[in-house]
MILOMI-528712 format. One record per residue (C-alpha): residue number from 0; x, y, z. Coordinates in steps of 0.05 Angstrom, whole numbers, m for minus. Layout:
BEGIN
voza:px:py:pz
NUM:X:Y:Z .
...
***
This chain:
BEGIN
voza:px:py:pz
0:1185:3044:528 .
1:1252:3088:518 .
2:1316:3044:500 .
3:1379:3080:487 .
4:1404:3044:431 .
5:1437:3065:372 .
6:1379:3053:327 .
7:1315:3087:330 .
8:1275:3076:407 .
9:1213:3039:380 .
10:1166:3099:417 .
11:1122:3148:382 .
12:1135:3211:386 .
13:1206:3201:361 .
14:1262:3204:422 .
15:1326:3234:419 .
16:1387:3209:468 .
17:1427:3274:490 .
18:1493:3275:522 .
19:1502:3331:572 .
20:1539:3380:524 .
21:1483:3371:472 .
22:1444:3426:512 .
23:1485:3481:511 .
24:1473:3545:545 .
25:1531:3581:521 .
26:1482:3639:502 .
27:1448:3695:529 .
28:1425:3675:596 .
29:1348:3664:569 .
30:1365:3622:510 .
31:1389:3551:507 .
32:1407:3507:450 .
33:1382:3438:456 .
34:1406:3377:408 .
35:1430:3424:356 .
36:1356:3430:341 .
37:1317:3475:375 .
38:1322:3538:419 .
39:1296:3545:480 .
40:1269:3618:515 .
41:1258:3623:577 .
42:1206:3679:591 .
43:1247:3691:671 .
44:1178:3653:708 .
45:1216:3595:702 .
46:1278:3578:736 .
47:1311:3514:694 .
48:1383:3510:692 .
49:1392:3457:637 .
50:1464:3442:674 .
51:1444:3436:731 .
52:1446:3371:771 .
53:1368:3366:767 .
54:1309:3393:727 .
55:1257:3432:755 .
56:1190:3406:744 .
57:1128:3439:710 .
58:1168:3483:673 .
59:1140:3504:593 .
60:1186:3544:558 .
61:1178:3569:486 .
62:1207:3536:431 .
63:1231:3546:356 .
64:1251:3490:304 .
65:1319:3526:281 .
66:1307:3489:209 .
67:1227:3507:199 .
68:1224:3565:252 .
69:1161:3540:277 .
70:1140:3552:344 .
71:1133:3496:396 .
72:1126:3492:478 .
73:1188:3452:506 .
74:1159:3414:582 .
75:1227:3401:621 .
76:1215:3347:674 .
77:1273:3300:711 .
78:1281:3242:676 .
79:1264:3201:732 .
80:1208:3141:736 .
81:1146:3201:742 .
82:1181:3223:674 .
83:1188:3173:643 .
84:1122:3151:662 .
85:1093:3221:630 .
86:1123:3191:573 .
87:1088:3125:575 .
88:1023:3165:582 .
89:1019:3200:526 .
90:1048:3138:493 .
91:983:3103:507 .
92:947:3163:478 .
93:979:3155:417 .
94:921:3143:368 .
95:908:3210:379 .
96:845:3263:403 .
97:839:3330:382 .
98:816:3353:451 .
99:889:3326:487 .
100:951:3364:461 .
101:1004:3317:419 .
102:1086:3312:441 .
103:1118:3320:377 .
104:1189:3297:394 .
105:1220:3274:465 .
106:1293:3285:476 .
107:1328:3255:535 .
108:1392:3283:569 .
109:1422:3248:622 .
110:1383:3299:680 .
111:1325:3321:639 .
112:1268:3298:602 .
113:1247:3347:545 .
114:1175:3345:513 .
115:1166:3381:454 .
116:1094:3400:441 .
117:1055:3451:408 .
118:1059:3521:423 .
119:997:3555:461 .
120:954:3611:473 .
121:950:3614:550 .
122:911:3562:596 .
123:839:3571:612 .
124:855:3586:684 .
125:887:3648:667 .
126:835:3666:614 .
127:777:3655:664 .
128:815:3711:708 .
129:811:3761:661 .
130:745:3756:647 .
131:725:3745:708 .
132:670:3692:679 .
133:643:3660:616 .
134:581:3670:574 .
135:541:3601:579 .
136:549:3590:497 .
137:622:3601:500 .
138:632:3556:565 .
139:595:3502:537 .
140:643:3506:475 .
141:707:3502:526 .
142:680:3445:571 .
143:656:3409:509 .
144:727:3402:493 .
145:748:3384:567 .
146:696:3334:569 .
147:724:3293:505 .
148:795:3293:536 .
149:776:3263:598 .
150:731:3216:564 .
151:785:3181:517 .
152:837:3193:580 .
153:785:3146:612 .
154:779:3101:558 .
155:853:3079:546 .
156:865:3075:632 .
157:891:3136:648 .
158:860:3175:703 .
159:874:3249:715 .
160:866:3250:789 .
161:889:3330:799 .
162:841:3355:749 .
163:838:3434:740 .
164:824:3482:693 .
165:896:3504:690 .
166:922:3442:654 .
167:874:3452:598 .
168:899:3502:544 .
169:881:3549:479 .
170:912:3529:409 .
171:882:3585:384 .
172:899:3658:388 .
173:820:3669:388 .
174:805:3619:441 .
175:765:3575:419 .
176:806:3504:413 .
177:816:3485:481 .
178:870:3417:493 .
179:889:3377:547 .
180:964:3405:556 .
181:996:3349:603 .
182:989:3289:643 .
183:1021:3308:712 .
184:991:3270:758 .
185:957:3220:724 .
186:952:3152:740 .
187:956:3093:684 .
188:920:3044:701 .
189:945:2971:698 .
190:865:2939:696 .
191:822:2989:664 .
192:762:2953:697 .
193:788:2979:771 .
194:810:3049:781 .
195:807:3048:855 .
196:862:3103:879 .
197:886:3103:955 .
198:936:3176:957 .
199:922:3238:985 .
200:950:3284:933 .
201:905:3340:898 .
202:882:3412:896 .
203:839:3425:958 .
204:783:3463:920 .
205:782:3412:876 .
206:779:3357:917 .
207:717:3311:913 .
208:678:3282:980 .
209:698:3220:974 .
210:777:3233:969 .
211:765:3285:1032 .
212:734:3221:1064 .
213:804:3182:1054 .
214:829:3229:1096 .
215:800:3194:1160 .
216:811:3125:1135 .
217:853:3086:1091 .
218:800:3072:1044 .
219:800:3073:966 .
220:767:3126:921 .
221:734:3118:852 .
222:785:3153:802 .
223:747:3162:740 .
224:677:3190:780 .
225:734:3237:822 .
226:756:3261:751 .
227:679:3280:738 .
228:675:3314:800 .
229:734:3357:777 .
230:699:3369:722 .
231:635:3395:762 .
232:676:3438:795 .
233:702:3472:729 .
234:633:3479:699 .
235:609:3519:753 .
236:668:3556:763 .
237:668:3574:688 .
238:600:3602:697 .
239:597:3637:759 .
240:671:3659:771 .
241:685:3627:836 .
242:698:3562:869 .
243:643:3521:894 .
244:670:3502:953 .
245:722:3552:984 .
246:756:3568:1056 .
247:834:3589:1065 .
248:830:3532:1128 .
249:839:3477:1088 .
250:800:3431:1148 .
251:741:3470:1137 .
252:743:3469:1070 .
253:734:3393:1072 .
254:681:3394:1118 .
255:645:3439:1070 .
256:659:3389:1009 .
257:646:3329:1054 .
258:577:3360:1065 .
259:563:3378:989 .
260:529:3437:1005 .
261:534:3503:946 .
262:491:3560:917 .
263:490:3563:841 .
264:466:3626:830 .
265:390:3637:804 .
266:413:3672:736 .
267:453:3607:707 .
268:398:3575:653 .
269:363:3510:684 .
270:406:3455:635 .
271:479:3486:664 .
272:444:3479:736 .
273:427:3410:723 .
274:496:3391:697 .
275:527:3418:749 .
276:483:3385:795 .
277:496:3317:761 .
278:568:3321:766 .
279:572:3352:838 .
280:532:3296:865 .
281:564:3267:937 .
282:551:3197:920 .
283:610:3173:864 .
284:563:3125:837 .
285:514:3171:818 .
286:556:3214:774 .
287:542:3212:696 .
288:602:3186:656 .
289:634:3235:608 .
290:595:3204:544 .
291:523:3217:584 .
292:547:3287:590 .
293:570:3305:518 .
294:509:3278:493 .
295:475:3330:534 .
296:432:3380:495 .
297:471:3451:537 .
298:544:3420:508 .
299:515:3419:438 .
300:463:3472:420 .
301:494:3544:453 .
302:463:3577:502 .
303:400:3530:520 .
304:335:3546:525 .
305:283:3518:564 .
306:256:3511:651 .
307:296:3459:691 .
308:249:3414:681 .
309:256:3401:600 .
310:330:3404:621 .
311:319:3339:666 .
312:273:3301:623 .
313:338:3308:571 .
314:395:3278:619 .
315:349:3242:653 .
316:353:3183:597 .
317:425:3167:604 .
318:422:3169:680 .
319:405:3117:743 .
320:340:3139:782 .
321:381:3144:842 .
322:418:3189:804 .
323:359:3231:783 .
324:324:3231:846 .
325:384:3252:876 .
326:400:3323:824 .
327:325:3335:820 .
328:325:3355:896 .
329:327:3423:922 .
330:326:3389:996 .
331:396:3410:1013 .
332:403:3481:1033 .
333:474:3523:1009 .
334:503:3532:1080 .
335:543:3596:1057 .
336:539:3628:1001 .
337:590:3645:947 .
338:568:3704:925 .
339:582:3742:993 .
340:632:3789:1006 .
341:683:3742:1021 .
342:681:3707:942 .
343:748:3749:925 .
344:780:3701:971 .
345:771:3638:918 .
346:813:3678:868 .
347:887:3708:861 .
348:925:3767:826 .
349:916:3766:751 .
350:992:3748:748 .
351:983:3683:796 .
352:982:3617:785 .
353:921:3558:794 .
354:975:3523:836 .
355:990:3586:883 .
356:908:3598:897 .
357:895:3513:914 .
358:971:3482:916 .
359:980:3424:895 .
360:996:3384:968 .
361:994:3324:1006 .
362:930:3322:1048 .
363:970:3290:1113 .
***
């Protein structure tokens, strides 16, 4: 996708080929000039050293055009093959949805790989630890806008495999326009008809039952319904302010999502129960896709009203009767309950990271 030649790369968003003085840091020690273009600020939570031998990864610094003075967020990655496949990604993404976040130039350095994308508001992780939890209407309005980034992700081969609120983000300074901010992790699918996945990578409270089940056998996982199950577990965490599944011991914490056991508490209206019940289903093959979901009458009419029932009788068109039979049962009791005294556990410090509460790590 990226050839260095001296004519324009034939890629979209336009690439720039950098020579190692091109990013200069000859500034103060939180500024760096990069391609004689933009400016880079580092806010001291990062720890990049543009000359250094190698990038560090997840890193956003702020941005500013020096010609327009618009504000951007620069991603600095090693340009290595998971770069450059980041690259590729959004690449395929190209035709564009207002729900995923857009790179508007890529410049390449002999170490690093910079993406230059548009400047935020905060990610929805933080937000949701500041206020603790979200009114149903404006929850609905933020996984409305999760929903159709997965969905075209989905639709063009890419699965998101590490799915968490933390990579979605506000381009608003009211909150209200929520994007898909990067593609770490993701997988691009060669053969969109088979998105059968085999690693062990993930964040444990997010993981789904049947990628804890890999974890005793070498068997393949359903990528796309994992991604829904991510999902599930954002909904409800949205609403209620904790994890669904939780324990520091990360063994246990499998057995408990191996199980499928939770409480959603009784004060949640019955059409958010009954999503979350769709998506957190045990059995892949049961979960809703993402276009059954947004065509879901809680995603598109505020804060619903209505008994559980009407709220089934409305999914239930777009969905198996296994899959019905299956969300419609109140046989499985919550074997612990998240609303106990020990719920402080599924969060961190206001100035933490998603990644420090549920790191990202290699379930060996």
């Amino acid at each position: 996708m990226v050839v260095e030649t001296g004519s324009s790369p034939p890629t979209s968003p336009p690439v720039s080929i950098l020579s190692d003085s091109d990013v200069n840091s000859d500034r103060p020690s939180n500024v760096s000039l990069l391609a004689n273009k933009y400016l880079l600020f580092d806010n001291g939570s990062n720890s990049t050293n543009t000359n250094k031998s190698s990038c560090v990864q997840k890193n956003f610094l702020r941005c500013i055009k020096i010609e327009t003075k618009e504000q951007f967020s620069c991603k600095v990655v090693s340009r290595n093959q998971e770069g450059l496949q980041l690259v590729v990604g959004y690449h395929r993404l190209d035709e564009g949805c207002e729900a995923i976040s857009k790179v508007h130039e890529v410049v390449l350095s002999p170490k690093c790989l910079y993406m230059i994308m548009p400047a935020t508001f905060g990610n929805v992780h933080a937000y949701l630890l500041a206020k603790k939890k979200l009114r149903e209407e404006e929850a609905a309005n933020i996984f409305r806008q999760m929903v159709t980034a997965v969905q075209f992700c989905h639709s063009k081969g890419i699965v998101l495999r590490d799915l968490k609120m933390g990579k979605f983000v506000f381009h608003d300074r009211d909150r209200t326009l929520v994007r898909l901010d990067t593609l770490e992790d993701a997988v691009l699918l060669n053969d969109l008809n088979d998105d059968g996945l085999s690693d062990k990578h993930g964040c444990p409270n997010y993981v789904s039952p049947e990628k804890a089940e890999i974890l005793r056998s070498n068997k393949k996982y359903p990528g796309k319904a994992t991604d829904m199950w991510g999902l599930g577990v954002i909904l409800y965490t949205l609403l209620v302010g904790r994890y669904p599944f939780n324990d520091e011991d990360h063994s246990k914490l499998f057995v408990k999502i191996r199980r499928g056991h939770y409480s959603i508490p009784e004060n949640l209206s019955g059409s958010a129960k009954f999503l979350i019940k769709c998506l957190l289903q045990k059995d892949p093959k049961a979960r809703p896709t993402c276009g059954v979901i947004l065509k879901h009458s809680w995603l598109n009419s505020g804060i619903p009203q209505g008994s559980s029932t009407s709220s089934n009788v409305n999914c239930s068109r777009s969905l198996s009767s296994a899959s019905i039979s299956s969300v419609m049962s109140d046989s499985q009791p919550a074997i612990y309950d998240m609303l106990g005294n020990n719920s402080k556990q599924c969060y961190p410090k206001p100035n933490d990271s998603e990644d420090q509460v549920v790191p990202s790590i290699d379930m060996n």
